[in-house]
C-alpha positions as CSV (number, residue, x, y, z in Angstrom):
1,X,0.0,0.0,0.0
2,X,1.3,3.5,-0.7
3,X,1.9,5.8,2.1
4,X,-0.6,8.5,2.8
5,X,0.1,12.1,2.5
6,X,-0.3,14.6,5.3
7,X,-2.2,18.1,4.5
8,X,0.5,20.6,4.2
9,X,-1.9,23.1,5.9
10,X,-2.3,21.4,8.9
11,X,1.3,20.1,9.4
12,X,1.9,23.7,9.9
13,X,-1.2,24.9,12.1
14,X,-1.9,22.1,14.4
15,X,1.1,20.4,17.3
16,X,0.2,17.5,19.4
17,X,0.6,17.4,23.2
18,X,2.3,14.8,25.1
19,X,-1.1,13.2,26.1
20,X,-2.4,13.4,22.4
21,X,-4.5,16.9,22.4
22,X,-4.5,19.1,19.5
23,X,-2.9,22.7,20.3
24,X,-3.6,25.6,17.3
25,X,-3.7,28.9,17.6
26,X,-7.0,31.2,18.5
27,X,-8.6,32.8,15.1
28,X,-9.4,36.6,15.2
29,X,-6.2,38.5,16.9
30,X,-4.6,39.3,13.0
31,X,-6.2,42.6,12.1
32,X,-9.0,44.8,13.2
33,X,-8.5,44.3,17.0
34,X,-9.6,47.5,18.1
35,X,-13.3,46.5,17.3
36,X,-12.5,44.5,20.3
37,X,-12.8,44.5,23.9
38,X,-9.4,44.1,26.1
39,X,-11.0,40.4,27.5
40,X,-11.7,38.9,24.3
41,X,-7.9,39.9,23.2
42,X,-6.6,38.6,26.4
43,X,-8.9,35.4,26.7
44,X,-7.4,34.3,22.9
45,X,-3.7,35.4,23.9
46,X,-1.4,32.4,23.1
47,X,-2.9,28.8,21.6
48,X,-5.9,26.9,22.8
49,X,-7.1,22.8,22.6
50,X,-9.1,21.7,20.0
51,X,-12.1,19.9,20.8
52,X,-12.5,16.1,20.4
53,X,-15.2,16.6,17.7
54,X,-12.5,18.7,16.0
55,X,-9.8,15.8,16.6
56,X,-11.6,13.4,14.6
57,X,-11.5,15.9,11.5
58,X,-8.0,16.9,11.9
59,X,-6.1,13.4,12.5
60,X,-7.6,12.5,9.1
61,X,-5.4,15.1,7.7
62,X,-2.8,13.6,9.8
63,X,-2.6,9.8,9.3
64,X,0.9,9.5,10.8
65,X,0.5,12.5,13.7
66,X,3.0,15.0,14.1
């Protein structure tokens, strides 16, 4: 059987933790931040964990993990 690729796209916007979580990093801080509050800025500072409904999806694009 041939090997399966991975999706370039998420190779570079998804890491796994140690205990097998999905880490990416929080949509909306790019541009425009001004419409927003100071808590919704703070709140999506840094990366967050995708959500096991969202796991399924994304280790299809990653058949061999990261």
């Amino acid at each position: 059987m041939p090997k399966l690729k991975t999706k370039s796209g998420a190779k570079k916007r998804f890491k796994l933790t140690a205990t097998g979580k999905i880490k990416a990093g929080v949509a909306g801080k790019r541009h425009r931040l001004i419409s927003h509050n100071a808590k919704y800025i703070r709140t999506n500072r840094g990366t967050k964990v995708m959500s096991e409904s969202d796991k399924k999806t994304i280790m299809t694009y990653l058949p061999y993990g990261l």
